[in-house]
C-alpha positions in Angstrom: 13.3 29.3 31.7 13.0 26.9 28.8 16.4 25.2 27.1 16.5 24.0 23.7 18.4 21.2 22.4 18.6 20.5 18.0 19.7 17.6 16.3 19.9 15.7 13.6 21.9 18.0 11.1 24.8 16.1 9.6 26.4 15.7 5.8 23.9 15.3 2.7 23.8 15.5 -0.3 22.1 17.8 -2.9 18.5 16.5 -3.4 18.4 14.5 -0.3 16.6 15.2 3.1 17.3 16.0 6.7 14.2 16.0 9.7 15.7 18.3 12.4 14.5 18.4 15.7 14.5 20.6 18.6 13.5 18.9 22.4 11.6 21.3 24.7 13.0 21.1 28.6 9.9 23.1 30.5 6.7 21.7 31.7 4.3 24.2 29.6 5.8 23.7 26.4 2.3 24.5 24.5 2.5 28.1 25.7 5.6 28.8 23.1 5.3 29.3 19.9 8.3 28.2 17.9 10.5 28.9 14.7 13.8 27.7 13.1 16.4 30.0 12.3 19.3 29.6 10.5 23.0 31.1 10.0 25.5 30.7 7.1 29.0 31.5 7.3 29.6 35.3 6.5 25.8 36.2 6.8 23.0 37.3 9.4 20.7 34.9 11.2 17.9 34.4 9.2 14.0 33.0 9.5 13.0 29.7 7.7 10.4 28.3 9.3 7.5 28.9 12.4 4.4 27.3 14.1 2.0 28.1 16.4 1.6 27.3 19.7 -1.5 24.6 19.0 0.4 23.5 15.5 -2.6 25.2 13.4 -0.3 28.0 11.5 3.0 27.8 10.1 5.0 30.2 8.7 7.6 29.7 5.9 10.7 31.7 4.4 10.3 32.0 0.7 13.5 30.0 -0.4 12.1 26.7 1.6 8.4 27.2 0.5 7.5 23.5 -1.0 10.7 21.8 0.5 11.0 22.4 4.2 8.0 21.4 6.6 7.5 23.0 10.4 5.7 20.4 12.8 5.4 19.8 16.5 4.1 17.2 19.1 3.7 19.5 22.0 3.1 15.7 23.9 6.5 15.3 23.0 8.3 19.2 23.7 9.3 18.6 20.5 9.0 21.1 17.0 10.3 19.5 14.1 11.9 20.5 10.6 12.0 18.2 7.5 13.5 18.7 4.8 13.4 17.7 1.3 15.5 18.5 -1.5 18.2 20.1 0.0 20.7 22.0 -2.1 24.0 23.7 -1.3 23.3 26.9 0.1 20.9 25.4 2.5 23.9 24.9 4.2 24.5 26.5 8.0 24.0 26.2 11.3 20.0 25.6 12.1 18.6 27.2 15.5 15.1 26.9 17.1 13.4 29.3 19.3 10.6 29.8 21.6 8.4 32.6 21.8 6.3 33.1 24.8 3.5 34.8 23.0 0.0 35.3 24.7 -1.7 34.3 21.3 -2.4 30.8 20.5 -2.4 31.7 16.5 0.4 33.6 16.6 3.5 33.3 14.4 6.4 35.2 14.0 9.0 35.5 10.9 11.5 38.1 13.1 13.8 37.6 15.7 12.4 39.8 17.8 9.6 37.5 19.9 12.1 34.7 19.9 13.0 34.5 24.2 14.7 31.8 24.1 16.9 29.7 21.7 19.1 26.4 21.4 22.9 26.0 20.7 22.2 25.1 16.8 22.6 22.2 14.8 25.0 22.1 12.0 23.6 20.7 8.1 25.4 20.7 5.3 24.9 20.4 1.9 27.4 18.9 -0.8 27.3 19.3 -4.7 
C-alpha cells in the first residue's frame, strides 16, 4: 500500500553526524505513524527511534537518547533521522516503518504495529 525508500547512510566517522531519511510513496501519508529501526550484523532488528502521526510525540531507544533526533514533514512524505555523535556500534543497516495506527498520538517502540517497511540504508561508523 505504502513503499518506503531510506537514504543517506554512508561512511563516518566516530563523533560525526548522519540525517537519514525515509520518502513516503502514498497519498495519505499523515495517517502513518513512523519509526526507524535498525540491524547489526549478528543481532536482531532493533527500535531507535518513533513519531507520531502529527509530529507531536517521539519515541527514543535509550542508547540514542541525546544524540539521535526523529522528525517529519508530512508536506514532504518524508520522516527523518539525524544523528549526532555517532560512535562505532551505531553501525548497521537503518530501516523505517509505517504504522497505520488509528491514533494520532500514538507511538510504538515494537515491531509489531510496523505494516510496512523500506529496503534499509546502510551507516557505518569508523574508529
Amino acid at each position: 500500500q505504502v513503499q518506503l525508500v531510506e537514504s543517506g547512510g554512508g561512511l563516518v566517522q566516530a563523533g560525526g553526524s548522519l540525517r537519514l531519511s525515509c520518502a513516503a510513496s502514498g497519498r495519505f501519508f499523515s495517517n502513518y505513524a513512523m519509526g526507524w529501526f535498525r540491524r547489526a550484523p549478528g543481532k536482531e532488528r532493533e527500535f531507535v527511534a518513533a513519531i507520531s502521526r502529527s509530529g507531536g510525540s517521539t519515541s527514543y531507544a535509550d542508547f540514542v537518547k541525546g544524540r539521535f533526533a526523529i522528525s517529519r514533514d508530512n508536506a514532504k512524505n518524508t520522516v527523518y533521522l539525524q544523528m549526532n555523535s555517532l560512535k562505532p556500534e551505531d553501525t548497521a543497516v537503518y530501516y523505517c516503518a509505517a504504522d497505520p495506527t488509528l491514533y494520532p498520538n500514538r507511538v510504538s517502540t515494537t515491531t509489531a504495529g510496523y505494516a510496512y517497511w523500506g529496503q534499509g540504508t546502510q551507516v557505518t561508523v569508523s574508529s
